[in-house]
C-alpha positions as CSV (number, residue, x, y, z in Angstrom):
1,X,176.7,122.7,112.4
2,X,173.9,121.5,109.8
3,X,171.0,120.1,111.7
4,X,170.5,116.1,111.2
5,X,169.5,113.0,113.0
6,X,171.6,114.3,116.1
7,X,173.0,117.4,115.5
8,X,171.0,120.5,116.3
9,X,168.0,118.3,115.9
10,X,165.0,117.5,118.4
11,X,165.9,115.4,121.9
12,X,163.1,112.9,120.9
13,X,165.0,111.9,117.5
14,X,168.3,111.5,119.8
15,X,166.8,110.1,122.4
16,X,165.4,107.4,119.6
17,X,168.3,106.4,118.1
18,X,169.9,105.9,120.8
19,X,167.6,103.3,122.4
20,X,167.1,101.8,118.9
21,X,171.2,101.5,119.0
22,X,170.5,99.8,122.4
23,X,167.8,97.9,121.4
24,X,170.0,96.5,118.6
25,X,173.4,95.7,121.1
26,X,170.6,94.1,124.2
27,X,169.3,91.6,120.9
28,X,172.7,91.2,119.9
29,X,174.1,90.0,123.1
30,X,171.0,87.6,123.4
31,X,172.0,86.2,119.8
32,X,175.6,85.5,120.9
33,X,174.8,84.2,124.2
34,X,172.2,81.5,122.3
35,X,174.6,80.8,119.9
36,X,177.3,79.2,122.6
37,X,174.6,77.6,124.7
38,X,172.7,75.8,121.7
39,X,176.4,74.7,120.1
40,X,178.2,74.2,123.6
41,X,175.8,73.3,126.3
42,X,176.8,72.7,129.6
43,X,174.1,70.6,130.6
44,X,172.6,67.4,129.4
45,X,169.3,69.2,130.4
46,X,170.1,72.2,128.2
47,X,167.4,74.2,126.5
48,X,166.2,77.5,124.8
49,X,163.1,79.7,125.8
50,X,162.8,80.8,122.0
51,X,162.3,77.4,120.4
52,X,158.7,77.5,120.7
53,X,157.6,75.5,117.3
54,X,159.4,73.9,114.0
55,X,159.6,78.0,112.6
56,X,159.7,80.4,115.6
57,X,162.9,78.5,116.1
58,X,166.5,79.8,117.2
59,X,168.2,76.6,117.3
60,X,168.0,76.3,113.1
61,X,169.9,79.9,112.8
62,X,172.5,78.7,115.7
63,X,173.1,75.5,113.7
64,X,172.8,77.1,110.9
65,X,176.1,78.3,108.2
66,X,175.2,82.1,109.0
67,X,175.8,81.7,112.5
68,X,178.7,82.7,112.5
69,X,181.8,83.8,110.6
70,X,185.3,81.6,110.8
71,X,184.2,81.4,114.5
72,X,182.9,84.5,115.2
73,X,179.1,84.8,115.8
74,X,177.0,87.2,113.5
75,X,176.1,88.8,116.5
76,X,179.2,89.9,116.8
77,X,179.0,92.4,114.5
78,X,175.6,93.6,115.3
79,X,176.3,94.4,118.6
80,X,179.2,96.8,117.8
81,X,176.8,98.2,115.1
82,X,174.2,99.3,117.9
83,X,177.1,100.4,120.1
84,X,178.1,102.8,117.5
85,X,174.7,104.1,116.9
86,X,173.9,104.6,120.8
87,X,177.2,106.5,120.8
88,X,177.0,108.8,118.1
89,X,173.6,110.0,119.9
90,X,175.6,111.0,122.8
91,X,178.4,112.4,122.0
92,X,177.4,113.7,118.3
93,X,179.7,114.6,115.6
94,X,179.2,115.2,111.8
95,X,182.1,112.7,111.0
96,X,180.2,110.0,113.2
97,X,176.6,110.6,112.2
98,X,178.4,110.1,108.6
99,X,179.8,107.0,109.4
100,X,176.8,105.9,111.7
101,X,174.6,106.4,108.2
102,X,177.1,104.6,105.9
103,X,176.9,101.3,108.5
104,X,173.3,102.1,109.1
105,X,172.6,101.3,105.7
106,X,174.9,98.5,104.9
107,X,173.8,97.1,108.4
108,X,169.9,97.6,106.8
109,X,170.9,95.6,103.8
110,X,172.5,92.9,105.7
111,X,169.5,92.6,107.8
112,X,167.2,91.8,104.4
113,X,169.6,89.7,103.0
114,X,169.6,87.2,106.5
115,X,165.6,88.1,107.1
116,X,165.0,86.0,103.2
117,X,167.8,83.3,103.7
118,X,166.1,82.4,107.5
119,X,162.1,82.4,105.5
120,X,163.3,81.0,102.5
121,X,166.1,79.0,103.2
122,X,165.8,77.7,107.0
123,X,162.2,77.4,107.2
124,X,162.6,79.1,110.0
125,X,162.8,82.5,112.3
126,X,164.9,83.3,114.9
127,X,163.3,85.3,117.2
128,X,166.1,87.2,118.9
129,X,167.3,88.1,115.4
130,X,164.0,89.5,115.0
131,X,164.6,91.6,117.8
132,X,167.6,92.7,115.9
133,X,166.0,93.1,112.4
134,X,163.0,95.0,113.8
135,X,165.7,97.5,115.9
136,X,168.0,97.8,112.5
137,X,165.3,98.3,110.3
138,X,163.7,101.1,113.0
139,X,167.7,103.2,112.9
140,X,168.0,103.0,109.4
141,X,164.6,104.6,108.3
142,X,165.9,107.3,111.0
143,X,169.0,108.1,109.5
144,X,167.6,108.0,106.1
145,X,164.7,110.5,107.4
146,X,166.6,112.7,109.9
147,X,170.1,111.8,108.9
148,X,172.9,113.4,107.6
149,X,173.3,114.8,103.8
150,X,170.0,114.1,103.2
151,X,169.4,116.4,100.9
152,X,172.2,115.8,99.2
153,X,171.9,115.3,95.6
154,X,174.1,112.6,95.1
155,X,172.8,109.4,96.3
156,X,175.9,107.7,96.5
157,X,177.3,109.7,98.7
158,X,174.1,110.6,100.2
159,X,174.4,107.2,101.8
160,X,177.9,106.3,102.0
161,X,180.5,109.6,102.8
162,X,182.0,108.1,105.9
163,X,184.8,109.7,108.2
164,X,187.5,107.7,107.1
165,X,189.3,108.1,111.0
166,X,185.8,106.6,112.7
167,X,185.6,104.0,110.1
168,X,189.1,102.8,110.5
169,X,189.3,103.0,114.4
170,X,185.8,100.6,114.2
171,X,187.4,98.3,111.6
172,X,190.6,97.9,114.0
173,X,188.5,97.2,117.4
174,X,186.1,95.3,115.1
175,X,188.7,93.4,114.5
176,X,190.9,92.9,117.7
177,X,187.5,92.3,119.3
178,X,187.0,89.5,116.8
179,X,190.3,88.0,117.4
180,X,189.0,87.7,121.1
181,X,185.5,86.4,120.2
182,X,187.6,83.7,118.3
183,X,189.4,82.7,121.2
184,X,186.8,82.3,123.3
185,X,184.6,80.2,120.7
186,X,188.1,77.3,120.7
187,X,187.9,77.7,124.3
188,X,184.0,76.6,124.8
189,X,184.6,74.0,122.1
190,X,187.4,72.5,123.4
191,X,186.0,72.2,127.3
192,X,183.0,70.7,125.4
193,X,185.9,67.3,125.6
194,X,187.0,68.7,128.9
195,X,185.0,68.8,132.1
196,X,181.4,69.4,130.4
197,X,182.0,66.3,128.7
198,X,182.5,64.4,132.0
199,X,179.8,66.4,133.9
200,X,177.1,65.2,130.9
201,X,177.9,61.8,131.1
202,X,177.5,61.9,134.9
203,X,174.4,63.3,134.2
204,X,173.5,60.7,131.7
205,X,173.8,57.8,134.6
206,X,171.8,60.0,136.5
207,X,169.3,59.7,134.1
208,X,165.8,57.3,135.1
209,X,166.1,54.0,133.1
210,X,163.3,53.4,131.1
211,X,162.1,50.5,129.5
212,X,162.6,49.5,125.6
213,X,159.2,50.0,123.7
214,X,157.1,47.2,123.3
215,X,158.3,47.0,119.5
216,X,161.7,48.2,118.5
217,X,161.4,49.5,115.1
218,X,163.0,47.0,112.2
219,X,164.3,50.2,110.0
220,X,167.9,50.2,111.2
221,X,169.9,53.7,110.2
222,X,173.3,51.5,111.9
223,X,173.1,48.4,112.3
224,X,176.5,46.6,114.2
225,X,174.9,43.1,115.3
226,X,171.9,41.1,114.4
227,X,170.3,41.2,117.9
228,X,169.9,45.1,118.6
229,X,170.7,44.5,122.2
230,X,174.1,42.7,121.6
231,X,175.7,46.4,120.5
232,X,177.5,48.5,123.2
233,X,175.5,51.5,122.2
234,X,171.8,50.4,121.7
235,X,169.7,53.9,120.6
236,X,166.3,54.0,119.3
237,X,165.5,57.5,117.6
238,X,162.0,59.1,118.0
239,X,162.3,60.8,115.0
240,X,160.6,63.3,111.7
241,X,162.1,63.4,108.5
242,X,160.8,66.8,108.3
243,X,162.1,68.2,112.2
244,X,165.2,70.5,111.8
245,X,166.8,69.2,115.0
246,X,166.7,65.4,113.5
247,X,168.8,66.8,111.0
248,X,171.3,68.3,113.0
249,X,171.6,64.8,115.4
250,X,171.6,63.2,111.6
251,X,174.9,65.2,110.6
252,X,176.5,64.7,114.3
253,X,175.5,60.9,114.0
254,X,177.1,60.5,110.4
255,X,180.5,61.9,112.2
256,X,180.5,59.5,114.8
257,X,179.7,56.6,112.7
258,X,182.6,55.4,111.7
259,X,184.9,55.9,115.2
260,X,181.9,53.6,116.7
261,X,182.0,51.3,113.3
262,X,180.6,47.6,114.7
263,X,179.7,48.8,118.4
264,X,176.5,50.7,117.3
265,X,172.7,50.0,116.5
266,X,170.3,52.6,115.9
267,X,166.6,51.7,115.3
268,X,164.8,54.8,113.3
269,X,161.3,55.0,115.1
270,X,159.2,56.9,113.1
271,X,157.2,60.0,115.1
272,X,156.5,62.5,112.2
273,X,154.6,65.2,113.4
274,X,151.7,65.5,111.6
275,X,148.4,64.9,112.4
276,X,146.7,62.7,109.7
277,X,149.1,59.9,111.3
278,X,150.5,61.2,114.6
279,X,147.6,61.6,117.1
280,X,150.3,64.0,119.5
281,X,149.8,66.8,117.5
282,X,146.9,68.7,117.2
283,X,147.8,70.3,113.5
284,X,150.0,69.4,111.0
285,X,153.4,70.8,112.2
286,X,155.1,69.4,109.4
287,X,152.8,68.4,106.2
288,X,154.4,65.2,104.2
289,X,156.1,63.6,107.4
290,X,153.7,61.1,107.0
291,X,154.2,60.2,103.2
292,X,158.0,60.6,104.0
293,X,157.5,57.5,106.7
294,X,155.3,55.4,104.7
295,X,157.8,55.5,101.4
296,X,160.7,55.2,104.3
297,X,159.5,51.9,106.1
298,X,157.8,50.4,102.4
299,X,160.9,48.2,101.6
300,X,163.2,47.6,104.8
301,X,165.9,46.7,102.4
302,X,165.6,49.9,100.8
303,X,165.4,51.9,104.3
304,X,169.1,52.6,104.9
305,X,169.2,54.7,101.4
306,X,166.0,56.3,101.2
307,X,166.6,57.6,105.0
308,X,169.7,59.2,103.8
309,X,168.5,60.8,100.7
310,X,165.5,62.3,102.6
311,X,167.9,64.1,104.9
312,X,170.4,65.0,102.4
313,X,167.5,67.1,100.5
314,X,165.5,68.0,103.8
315,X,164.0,70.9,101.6
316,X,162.9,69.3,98.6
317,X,160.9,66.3,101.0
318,X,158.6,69.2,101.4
319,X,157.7,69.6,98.3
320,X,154.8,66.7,97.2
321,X,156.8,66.1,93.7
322,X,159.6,65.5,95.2
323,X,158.8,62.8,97.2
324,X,156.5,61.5,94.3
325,X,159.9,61.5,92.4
326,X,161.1,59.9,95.5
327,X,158.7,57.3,95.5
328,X,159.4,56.3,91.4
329,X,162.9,56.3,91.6
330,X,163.0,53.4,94.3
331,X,159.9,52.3,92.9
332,X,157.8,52.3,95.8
333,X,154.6,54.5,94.4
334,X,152.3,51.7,96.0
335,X,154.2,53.3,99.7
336,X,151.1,56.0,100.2
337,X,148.0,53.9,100.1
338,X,150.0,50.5,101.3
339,X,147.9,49.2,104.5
340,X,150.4,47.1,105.3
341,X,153.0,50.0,106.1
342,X,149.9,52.2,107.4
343,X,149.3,49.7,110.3
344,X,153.3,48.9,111.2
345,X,154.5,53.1,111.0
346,X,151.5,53.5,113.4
347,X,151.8,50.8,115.5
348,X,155.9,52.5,116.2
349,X,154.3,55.7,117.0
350,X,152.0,54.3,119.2
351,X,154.8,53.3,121.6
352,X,155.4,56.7,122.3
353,X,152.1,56.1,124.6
354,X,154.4,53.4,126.4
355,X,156.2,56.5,128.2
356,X,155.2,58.9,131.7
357,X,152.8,61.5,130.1
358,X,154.5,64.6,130.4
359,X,151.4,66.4,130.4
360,X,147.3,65.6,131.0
361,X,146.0,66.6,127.6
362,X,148.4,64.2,125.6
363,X,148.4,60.3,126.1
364,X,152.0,60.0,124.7
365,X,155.1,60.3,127.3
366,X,157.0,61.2,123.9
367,X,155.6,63.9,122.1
368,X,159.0,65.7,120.2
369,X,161.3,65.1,118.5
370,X,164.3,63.8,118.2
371,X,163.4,61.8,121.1
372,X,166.7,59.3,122.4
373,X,166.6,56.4,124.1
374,X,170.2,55.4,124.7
375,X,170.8,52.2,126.5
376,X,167.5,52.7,128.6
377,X,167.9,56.0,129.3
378,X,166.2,58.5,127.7
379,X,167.2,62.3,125.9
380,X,165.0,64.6,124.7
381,X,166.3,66.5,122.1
382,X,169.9,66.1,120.4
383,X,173.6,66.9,122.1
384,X,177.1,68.7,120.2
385,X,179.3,66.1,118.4
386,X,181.7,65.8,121.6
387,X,178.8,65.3,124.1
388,X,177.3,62.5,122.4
389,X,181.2,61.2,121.5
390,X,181.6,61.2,125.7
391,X,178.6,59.1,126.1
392,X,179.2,56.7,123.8
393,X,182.9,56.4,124.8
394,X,181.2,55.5,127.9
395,X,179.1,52.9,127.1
396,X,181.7,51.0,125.5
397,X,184.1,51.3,127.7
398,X,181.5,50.2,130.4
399,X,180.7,46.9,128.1
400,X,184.3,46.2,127.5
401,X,186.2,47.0,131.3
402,X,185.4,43.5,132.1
403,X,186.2,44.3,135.6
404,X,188.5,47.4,135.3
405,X,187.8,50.8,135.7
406,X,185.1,52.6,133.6
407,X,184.9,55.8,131.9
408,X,183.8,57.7,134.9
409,X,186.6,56.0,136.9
410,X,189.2,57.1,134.8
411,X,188.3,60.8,134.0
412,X,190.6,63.3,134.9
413,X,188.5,66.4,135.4
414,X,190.1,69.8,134.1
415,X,190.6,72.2,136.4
């Protein structure tokens, strides 16, 4: 038996690859287990402990067209990956450790490829798939030091010379395992319209009324009747063009608008977080947000399409010729140094001071974004497609009963 990464070799390179093949299935199971509870929540009060800022941020990968493949999450696939690795280190084999090398390195490549889509792409890091890359990247410079045919001369099959029975047994349980992951991922989505869809709209009458701010913003992303209050569903949107979760409620919002079609207003109130306009944040969190809301609320007429265009290139508005372009194509250059828009985008985000601080150092009660404030009661942060669906199902349903039973009335919970 030739002496490699875990045959013959030293315990300590053993003993290493087989935590890194844990580490890998520990980050991998934290990746899955994200993925479900940032796309089907079970609570209106739902959050994650690794969304700390607008980059260190898992929610943009969970959201994200990676996440997952025809309904089975990219961890997934890591997690039988690391399985594989911690295996072959106990219970070692040349045919494995061949096999083991072969994923190792297509696993490594994978790992690169998602690492420069997240930086370059999403603006943004995961970091449970961190966890993962780091763990990846650790096994495969094992394998490629200690493994296997190292010294073969070939580097073809240097690398990839796997045992055709191990790679076909892990393709089939990849595979029925898959089929199972699939099932489970319709299951959570359809009790999202089930019972979690009653529980969150109990939980949204649960929810403190608040009062309306002191001025309602004007710019008007759905606008149903003249009078914003005359509309069964009344929402005014702390909101930053720039913020990744405003473009997710942006998407979700866009489905929903035409089954609510004349029974919704939304007032855009501009929060952008940056701090040469928004006194909440201490740095600039997300440069140009400011610009973006001054060429935003320059025209009110023009509002409506320049609100969707920003979203619809949400990574070109970073760019300052963009929105320069932006600006000349609506024809709205005199936007940026206008004190006339100054004065009225700051006097909205001042109304975030109208709100129970949430903390000592900050005078604002609303300090993220997107902020909601559904008829009076407030949300902070964004919910799936049928969660928000529920609740405004809800609200109409309460406006229009005219006596009869509401939606809470009627629900039938699932058993």
């Amino acid at each position: 038996m030739q002496e490699s990464l875990t045959l013959n070799g030293k315990v300590w390179s053993r003993t290493l690859s087989f935590f890194f093949g844990l580490g890998m299935m520990v980050a991998s199971v934290l990746t899955i287990r994200h993925f479900f509870l940032a796309n089907y929540p079970t609570s209106i009060y739902a959050g994650s402990f690794c969304d700390i800022n607008s980059f260190f941020n898992c929610d943009s990968s969970a959201f994200s067209v990676i996440s997952q493949v025809r309904g089975v999450p990219l961890g997934y696939f890591g997690l039988l990956v690391g399985a594989l690795v911690s295996l072959g280190a106990v219970f070692p084999s040349v045919g494995l450790e061949r096999t083991n090398k072969t994923l190792s390195t297509v696993n490594f490549a994978g790992v690169v490829g998602l690492f420069l889509f997240s930086v370059l792409y999403l603006k943004s890091l995961c970091l449970l798939c961190t966890g993962y890359y780091i763990f990846s990247i650790a096994s495969f410079i094992l394998f490629w030091r200690y493994g296997v045919d190292r010294d073969n001369p070939g580097w073809f099959s240097r690398y990839f010379s796997p045992s055709v029975k191990h790679l076909a047994t892990f393709v089939v349980v990849t595979l029925l395992g898959a089929y199972g992951m699939v099932l489970f991922h319709h299951a959570r989505r359809d009790a999202q319209s089930g019972g979690v869809a009653a529980r969150v709209v109990t939980q949204y009458y649960n929810l403190a009324v608040v009062k309306s701010p002191s001025l309602i913003s004007p710019y008007r992303t759905f606008r149903s009747t003249e009078k914003f209050e005359d509309a069964p569903i009344q929402i005014i949107e702390y909101a930053d063009f720039l913020c990744p979760d405003c473009l997710f409620l942006t998407q979700q919002m866009g489905k929903l608008k035409e089954e609510f079609k004349g029974k919704i207003n939304v007032a855009y109130q501009f929060f952008p977080l940056e701090a040469r306009c928004n006194q909440v944040v201490e740095k600039d969190k997300h440069p140009g947000a400011c610009d973006l809301s001054y060429l935003a609320a320059y025209d009110p007429a023009k509002f409506p399409q320049i609100h969707d265009e920003i979203f619809a290139n949400f990574e070109k508005a970073k760019d300052p010729a963009w929105r320069n372009a932006l600006a000349k194509k609506y024809q709205i250059e005199g936007a940026f140094n206008d004190p006339k828009t100054k004065d009225l985008v700051q006097r909205i985000i001042n109304t975030g001071n109208e709100y129970e601080k949430t903390s000592e150092k900050y005078a604002h009660g609303i300090r993220s974004t997107p902020t909601l404030i559904i008829n009076n009661r407030m949300i902070i942060g964004t919910l799936p497609y049928a969660q928000l669906r529920a609740i405004f199902q809800a609200l109409v349903e309460e406006r229009e009963k005219a006596g009869g039973k509401g939606f809470l009335e009627n629900w039938v919970p699932t058993k």
